[in-house]
C-alpha positions in Angstrom: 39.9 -10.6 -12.7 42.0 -13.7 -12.7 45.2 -12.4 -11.5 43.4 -10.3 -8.5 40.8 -13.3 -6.8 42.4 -16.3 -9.0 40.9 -19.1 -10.8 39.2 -20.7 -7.9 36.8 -17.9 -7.1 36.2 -17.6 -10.8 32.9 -19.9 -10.9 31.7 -18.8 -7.3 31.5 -15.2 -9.1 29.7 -16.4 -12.3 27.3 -18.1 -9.6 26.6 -14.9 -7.8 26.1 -12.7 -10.7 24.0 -15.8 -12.1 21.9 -15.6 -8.7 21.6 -11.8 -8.9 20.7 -11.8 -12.7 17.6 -14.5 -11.7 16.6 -12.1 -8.7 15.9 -9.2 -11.1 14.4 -11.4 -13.4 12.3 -12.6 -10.8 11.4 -9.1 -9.5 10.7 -7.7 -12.8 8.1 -10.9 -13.5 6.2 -10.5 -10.2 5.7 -6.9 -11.3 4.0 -7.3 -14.4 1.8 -10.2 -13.4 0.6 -7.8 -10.4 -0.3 -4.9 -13.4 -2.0 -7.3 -15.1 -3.9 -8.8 -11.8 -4.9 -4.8 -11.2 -5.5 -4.3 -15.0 -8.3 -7.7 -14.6 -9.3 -6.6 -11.6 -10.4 -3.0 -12.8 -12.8 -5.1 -15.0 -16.7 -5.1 -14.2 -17.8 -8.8 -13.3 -19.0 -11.0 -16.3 -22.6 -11.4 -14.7 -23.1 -7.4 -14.1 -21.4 -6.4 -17.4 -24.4 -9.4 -19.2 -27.4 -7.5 -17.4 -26.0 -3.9 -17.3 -25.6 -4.6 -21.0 -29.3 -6.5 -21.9 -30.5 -4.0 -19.7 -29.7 -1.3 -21.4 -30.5 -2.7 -24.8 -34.3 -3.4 -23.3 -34.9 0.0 -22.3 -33.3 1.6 -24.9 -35.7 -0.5 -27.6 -38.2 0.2 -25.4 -37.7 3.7 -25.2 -37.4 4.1 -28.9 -40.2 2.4 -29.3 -42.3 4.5 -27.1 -41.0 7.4 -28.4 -41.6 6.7 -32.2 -45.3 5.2 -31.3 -47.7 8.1 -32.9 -49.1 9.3 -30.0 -46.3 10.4 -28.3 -44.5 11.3 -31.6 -46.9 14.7 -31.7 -45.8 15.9 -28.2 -43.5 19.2 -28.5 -40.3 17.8 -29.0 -39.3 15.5 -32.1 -39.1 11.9 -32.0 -35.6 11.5 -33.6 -34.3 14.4 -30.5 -36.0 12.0 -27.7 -34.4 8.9 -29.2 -31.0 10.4 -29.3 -31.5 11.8 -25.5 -32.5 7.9 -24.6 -29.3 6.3 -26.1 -27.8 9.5 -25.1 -28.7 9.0 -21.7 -28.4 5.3 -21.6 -24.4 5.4 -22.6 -23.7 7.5 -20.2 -25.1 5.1 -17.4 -23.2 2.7 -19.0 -20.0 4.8 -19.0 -19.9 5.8 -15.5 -20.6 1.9 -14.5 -17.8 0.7 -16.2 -15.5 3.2 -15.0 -16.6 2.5 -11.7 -15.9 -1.2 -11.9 
């Protein structure tokens, strides 16, 4: 390299590959802080994850409760099969909003 540009043009090369070598770097950073902006973003708010979340712990307590309560525990089907389609149910709501959001 010396004897075809000479020694003069020896740091104004190492300054251009220097520049080049920062771009990329630079390109390569702005690229993974947008993934991890869409990654955050994907994310359900704090606020609607705290009530989907009580929410669904109220009626699901609720529902049990219901369910194992003796008068409806004589109806056709069995109390532990209604409880199971209530939490059942109630991750499945719970699914689908987080996917969603």
């Amino acid at each position: 390299m010396h004897s075809e540009l000479g020694r003069e043009y020896e740091s104004a090369v190492a300054e251009g590959l220097i520049e080049r070598i920062g771009t990329e770097i630079d390109k390569r950073v702005d690229a993974r802080l947008a993934a991890a902006r869409r990654v955050r973003s994907r994310r359900p708010g704090t606020f609607a994850t705290l009530v989907m979340g009580l929410g669904s712990m109220g009626l699901g307590v609720g529902g049990t409760a219901v369910v194992l309560s003796d008068g409806v525990a004589r109806s056709g089907m069995t109390a532990t099969t209604m409880v199971l389609v209530i939490w059942v149910a109630i991750a499945v709501v719970n699914g689908i909003f987080i996917n969603r959001n």
